[in-house]
Backbone as XML, in Angstrom:
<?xml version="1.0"?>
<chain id="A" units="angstrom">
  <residue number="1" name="UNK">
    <atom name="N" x="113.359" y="109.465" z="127.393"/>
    <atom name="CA" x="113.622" y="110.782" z="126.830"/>
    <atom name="C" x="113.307" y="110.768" z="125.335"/>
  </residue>
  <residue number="2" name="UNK">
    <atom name="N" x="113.462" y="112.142" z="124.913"/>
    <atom name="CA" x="112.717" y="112.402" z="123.409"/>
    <atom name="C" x="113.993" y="111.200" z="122.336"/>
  </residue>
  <residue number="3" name="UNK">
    <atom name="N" x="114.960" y="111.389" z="122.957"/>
    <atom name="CA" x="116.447" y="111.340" z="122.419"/>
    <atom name="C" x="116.684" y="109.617" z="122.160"/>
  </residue>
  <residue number="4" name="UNK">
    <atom name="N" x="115.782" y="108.855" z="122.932"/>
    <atom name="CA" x="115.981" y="107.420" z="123.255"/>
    <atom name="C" x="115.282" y="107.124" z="122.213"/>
  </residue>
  <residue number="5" name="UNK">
    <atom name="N" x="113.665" y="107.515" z="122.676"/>
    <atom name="CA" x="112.731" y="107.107" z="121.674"/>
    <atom name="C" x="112.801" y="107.350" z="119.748"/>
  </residue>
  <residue number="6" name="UNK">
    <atom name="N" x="113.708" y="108.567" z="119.540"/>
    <atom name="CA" x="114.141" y="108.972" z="118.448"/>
    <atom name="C" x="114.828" y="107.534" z="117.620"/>
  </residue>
  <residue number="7" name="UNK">
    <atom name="N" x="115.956" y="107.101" z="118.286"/>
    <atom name="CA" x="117.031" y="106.306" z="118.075"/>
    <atom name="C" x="116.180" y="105.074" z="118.246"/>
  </residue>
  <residue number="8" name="UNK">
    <atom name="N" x="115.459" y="104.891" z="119.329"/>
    <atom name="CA" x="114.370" y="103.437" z="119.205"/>
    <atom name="C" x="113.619" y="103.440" z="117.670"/>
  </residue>
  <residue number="9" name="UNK">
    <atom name="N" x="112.658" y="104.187" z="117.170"/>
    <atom name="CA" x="112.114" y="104.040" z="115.830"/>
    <atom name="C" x="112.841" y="104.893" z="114.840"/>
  </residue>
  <residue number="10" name="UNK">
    <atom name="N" x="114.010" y="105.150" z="115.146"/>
    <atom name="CA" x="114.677" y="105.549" z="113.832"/>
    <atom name="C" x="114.367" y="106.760" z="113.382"/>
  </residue>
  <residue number="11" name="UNK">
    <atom name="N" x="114.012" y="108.069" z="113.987"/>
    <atom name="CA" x="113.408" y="109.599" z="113.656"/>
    <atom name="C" x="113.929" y="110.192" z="113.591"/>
  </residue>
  <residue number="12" name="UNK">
    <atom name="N" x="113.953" y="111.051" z="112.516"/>
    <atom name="CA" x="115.183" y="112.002" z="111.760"/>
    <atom name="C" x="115.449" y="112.790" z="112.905"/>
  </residue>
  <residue number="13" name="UNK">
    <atom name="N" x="114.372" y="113.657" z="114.098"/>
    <atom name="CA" x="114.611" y="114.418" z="114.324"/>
    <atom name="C" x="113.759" y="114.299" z="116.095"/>
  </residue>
  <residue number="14" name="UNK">
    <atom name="N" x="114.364" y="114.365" z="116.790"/>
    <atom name="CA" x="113.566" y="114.564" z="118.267"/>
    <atom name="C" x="112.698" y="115.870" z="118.215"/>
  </residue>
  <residue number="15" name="UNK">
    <atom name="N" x="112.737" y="116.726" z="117.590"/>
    <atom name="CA" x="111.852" y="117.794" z="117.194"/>
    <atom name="C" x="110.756" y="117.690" z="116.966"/>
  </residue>
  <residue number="16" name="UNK">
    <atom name="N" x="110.744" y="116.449" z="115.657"/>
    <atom name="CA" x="109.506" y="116.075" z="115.130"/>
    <atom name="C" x="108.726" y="115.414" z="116.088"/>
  </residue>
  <residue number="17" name="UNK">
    <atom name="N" x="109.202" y="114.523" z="116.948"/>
    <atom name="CA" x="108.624" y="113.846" z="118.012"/>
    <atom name="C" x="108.224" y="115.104" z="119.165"/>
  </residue>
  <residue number="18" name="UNK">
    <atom name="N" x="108.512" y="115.761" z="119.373"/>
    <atom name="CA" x="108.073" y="116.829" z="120.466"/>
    <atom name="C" x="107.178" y="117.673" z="119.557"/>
  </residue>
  <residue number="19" name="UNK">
    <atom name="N" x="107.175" y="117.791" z="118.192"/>
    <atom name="CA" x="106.047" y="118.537" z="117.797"/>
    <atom name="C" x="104.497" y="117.395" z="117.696"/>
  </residue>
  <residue number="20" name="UNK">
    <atom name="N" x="105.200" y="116.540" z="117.484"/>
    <atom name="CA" x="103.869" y="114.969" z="117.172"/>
    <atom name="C" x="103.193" y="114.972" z="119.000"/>
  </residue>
  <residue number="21" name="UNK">
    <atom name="N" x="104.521" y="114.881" z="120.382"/>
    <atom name="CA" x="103.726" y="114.896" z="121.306"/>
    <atom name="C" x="102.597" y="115.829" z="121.667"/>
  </residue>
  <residue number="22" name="UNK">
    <atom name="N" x="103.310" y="117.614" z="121.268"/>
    <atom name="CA" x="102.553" y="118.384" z="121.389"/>
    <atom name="C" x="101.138" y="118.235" z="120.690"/>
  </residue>
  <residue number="23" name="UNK">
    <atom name="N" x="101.118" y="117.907" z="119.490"/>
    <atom name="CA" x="100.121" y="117.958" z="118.261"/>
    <atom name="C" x="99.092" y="116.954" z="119.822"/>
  </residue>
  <residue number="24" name="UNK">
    <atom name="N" x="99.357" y="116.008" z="119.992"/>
    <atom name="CA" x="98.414" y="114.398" z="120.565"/>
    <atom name="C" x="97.891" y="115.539" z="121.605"/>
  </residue>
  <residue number="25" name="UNK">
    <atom name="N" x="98.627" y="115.964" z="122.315"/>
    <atom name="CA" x="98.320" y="116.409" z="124.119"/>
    <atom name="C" x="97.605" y="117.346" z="123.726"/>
  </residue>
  <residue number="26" name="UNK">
    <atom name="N" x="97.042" y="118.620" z="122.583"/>
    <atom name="CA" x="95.488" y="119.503" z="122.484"/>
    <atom name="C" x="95.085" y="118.671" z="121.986"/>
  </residue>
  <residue number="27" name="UNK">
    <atom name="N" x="95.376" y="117.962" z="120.642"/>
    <atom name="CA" x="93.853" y="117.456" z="120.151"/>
    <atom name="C" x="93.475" y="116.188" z="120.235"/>
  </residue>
  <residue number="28" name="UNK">
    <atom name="N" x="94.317" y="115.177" z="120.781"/>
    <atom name="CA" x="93.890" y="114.217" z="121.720"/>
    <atom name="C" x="94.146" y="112.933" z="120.358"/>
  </residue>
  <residue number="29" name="UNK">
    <atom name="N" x="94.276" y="113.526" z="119.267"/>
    <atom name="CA" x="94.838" y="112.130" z="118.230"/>
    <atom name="C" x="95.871" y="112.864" z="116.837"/>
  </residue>
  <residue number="30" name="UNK">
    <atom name="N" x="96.013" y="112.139" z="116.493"/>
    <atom name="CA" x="97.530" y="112.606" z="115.388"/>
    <atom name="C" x="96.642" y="111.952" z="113.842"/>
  </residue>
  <residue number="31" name="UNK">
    <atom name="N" x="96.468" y="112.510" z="112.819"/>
    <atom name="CA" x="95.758" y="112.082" z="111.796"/>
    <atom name="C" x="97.053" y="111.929" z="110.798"/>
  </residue>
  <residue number="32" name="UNK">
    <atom name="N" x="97.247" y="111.005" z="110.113"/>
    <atom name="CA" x="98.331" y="111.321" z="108.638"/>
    <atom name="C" x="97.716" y="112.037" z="107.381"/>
  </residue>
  <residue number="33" name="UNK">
    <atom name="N" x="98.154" y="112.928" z="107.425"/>
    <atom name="CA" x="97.129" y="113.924" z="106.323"/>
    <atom name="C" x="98.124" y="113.651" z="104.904"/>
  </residue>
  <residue number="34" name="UNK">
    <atom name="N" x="99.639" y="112.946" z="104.958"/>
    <atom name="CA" x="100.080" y="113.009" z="104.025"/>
    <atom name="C" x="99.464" y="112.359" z="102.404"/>
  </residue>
  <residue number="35" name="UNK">
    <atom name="N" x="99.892" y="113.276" z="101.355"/>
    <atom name="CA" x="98.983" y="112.782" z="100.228"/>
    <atom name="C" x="97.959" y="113.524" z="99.689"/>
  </residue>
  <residue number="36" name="UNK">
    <atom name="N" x="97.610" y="114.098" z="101.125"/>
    <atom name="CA" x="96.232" y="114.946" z="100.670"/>
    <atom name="C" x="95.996" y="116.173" z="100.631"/>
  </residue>
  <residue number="37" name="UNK">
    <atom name="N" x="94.999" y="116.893" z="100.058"/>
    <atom name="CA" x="94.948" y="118.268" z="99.999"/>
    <atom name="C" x="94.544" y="119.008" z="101.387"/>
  </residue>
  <residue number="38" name="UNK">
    <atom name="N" x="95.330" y="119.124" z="102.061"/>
    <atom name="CA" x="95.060" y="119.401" z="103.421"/>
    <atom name="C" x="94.290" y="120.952" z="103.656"/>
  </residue>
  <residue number="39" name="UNK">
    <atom name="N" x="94.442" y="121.533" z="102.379"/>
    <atom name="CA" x="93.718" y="123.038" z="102.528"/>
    <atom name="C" x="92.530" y="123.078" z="102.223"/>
  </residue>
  <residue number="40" name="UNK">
    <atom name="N" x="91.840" y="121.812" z="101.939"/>
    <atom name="CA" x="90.663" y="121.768" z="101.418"/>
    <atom name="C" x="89.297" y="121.468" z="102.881"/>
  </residue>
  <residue number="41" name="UNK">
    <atom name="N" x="90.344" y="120.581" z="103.353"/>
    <atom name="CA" x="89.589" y="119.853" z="104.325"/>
    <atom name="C" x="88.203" y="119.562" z="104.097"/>
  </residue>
  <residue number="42" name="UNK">
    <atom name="N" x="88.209" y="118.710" z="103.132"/>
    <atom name="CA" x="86.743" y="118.080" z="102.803"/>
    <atom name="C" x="85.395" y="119.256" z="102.301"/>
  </residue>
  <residue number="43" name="UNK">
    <atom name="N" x="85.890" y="120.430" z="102.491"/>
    <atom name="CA" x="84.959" y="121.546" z="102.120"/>
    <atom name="C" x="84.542" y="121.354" z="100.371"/>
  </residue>
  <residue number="44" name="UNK">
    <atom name="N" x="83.229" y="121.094" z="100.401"/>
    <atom name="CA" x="82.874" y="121.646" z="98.429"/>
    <atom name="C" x="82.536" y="122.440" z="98.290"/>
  </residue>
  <residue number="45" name="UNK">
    <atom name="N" x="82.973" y="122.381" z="97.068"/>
    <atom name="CA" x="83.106" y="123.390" z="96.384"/>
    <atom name="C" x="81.337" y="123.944" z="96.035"/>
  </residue>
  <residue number="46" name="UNK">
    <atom name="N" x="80.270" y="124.937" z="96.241"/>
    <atom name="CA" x="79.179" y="124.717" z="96.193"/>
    <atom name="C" x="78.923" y="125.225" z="94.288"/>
  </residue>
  <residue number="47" name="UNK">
    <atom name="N" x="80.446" y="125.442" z="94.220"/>
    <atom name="CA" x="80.189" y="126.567" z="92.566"/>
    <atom name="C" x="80.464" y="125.786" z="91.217"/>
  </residue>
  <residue number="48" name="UNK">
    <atom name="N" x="81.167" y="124.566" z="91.927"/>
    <atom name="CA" x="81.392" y="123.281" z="90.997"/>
    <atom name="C" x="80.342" y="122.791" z="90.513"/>
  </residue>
  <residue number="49" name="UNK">
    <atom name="N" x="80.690" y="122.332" z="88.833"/>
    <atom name="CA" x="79.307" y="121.976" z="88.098"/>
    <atom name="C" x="78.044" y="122.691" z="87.840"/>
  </residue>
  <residue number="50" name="UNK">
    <atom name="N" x="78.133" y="124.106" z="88.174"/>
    <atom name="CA" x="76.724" y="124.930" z="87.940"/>
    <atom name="C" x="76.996" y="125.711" z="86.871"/>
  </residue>
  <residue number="51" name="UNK">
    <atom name="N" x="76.268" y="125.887" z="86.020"/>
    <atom name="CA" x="76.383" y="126.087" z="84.805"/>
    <atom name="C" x="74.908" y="127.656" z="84.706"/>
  </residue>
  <residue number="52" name="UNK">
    <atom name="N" x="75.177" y="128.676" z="84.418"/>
    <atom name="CA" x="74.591" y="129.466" z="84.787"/>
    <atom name="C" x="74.203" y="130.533" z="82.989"/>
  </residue>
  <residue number="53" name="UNK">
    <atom name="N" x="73.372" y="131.108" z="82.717"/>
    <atom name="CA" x="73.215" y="131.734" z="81.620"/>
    <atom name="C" x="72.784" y="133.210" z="81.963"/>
  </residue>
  <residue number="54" name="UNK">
    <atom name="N" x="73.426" y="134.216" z="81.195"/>
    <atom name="CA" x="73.216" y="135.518" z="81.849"/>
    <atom name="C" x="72.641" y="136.173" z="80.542"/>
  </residue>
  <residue number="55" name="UNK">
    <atom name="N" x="72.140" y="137.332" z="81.198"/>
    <atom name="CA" x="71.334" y="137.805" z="80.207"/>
    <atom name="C" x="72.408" y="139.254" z="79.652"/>
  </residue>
  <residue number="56" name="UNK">
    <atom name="N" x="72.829" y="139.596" z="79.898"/>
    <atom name="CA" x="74.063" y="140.751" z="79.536"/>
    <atom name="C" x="75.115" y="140.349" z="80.628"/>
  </residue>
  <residue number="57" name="UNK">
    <atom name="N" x="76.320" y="141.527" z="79.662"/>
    <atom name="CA" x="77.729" y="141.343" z="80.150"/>
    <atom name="C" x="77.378" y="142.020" z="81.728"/>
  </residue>
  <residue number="58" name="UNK">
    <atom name="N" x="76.604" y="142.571" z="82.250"/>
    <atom name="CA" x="76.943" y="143.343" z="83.477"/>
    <atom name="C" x="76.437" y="141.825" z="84.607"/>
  </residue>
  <residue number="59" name="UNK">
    <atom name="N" x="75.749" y="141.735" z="84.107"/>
    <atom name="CA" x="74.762" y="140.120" z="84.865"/>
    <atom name="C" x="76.155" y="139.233" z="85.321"/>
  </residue>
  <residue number="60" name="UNK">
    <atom name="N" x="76.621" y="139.163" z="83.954"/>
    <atom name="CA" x="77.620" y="137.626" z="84.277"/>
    <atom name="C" x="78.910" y="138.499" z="85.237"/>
  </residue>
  <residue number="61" name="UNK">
    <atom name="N" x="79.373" y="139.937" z="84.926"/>
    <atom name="CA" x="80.114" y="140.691" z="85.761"/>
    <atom name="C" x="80.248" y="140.651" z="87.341"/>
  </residue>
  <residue number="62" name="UNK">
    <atom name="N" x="78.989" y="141.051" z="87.812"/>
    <atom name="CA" x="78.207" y="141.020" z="89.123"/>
    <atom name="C" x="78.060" y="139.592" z="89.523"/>
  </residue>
  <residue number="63" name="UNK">
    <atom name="N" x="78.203" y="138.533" z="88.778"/>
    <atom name="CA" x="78.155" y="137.249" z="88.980"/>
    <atom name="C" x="79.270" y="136.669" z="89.699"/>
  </residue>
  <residue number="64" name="UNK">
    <atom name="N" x="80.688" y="137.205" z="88.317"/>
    <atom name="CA" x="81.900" y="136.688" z="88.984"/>
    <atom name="C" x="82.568" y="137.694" z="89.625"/>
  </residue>
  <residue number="65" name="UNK">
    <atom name="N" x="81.847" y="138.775" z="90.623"/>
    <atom name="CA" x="82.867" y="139.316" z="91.334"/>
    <atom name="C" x="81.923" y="138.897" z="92.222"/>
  </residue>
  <residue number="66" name="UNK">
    <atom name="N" x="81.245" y="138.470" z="92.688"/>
    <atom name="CA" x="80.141" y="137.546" z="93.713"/>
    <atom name="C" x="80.894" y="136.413" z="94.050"/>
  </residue>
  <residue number="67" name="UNK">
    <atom name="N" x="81.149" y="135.485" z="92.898"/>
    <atom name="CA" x="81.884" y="134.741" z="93.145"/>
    <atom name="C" x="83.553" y="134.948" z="93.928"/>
  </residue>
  <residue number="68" name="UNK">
    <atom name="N" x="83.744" y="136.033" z="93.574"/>
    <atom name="CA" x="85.606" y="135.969" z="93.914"/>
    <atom name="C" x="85.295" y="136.236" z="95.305"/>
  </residue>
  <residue number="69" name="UNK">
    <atom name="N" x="84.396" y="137.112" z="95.710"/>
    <atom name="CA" x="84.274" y="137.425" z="96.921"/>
    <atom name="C" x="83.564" y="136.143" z="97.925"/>
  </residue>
  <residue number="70" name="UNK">
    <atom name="N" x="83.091" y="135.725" z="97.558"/>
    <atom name="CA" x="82.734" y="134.436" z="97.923"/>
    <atom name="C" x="83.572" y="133.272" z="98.673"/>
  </residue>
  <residue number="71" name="UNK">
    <atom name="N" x="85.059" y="133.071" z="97.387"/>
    <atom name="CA" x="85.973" y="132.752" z="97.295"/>
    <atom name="C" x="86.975" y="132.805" z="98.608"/>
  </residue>
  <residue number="72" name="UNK">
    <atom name="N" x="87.230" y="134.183" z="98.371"/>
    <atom name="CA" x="87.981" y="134.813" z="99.534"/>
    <atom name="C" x="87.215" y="134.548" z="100.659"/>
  </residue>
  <residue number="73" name="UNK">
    <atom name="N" x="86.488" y="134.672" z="101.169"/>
    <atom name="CA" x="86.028" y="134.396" z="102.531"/>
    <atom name="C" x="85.936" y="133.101" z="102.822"/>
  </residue>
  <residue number="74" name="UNK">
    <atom name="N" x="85.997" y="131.867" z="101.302"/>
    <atom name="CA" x="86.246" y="130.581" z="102.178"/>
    <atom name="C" x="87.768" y="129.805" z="102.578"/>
  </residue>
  <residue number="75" name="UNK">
    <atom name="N" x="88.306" y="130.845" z="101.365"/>
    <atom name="CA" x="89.696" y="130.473" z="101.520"/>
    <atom name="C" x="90.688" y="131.900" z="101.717"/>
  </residue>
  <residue number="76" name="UNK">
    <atom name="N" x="91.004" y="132.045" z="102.874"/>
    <atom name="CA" x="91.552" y="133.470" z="103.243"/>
    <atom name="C" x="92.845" y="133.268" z="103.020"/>
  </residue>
  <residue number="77" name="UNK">
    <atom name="N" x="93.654" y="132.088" z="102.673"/>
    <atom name="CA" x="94.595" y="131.844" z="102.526"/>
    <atom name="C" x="95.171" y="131.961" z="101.734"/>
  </residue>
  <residue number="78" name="UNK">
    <atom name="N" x="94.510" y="132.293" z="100.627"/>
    <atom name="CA" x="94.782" y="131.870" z="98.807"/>
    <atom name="C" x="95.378" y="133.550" z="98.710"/>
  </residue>
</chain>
């Protein structure tokens, strides 16, 4: 039972273990993501390091609302 195995390795919570079984049984392995930026998931950034020169204020305008929109569609979360 969830309740044995809890008390066998010492787990705060039989919960956590029924959410860890569930997690294994769709995706077939359990990753430790702790530490890391898990919202990123390895995605780059393609806008990092580009360095761009505009020729008027409306240029660089149209630039960074390109960008925000950009933004938003990779991170819908933010």
């Amino acid at each position: 039972s969830y309740n044995t195995i809890k008390e066998k390795y010492q787990l705060r919570s039989s919960t956590q273990l029924k959410n860890w079984v569930k997690k294994y049984k769709e995706c077939g392995e359990i990753t430790d993501t702790r530490g890391k930026n898990s919202g990123m998931k390895g995605i780059p950034n393609p806008l990092k390091g580009k360095r761009v020169h505009f020729n008027t204020v409306e240029e660089e305008r149209d630039y960074y609302k390109a960008q925000v929109e950009y933004l938003k569609k990779q991170y819908p979360n933010l």
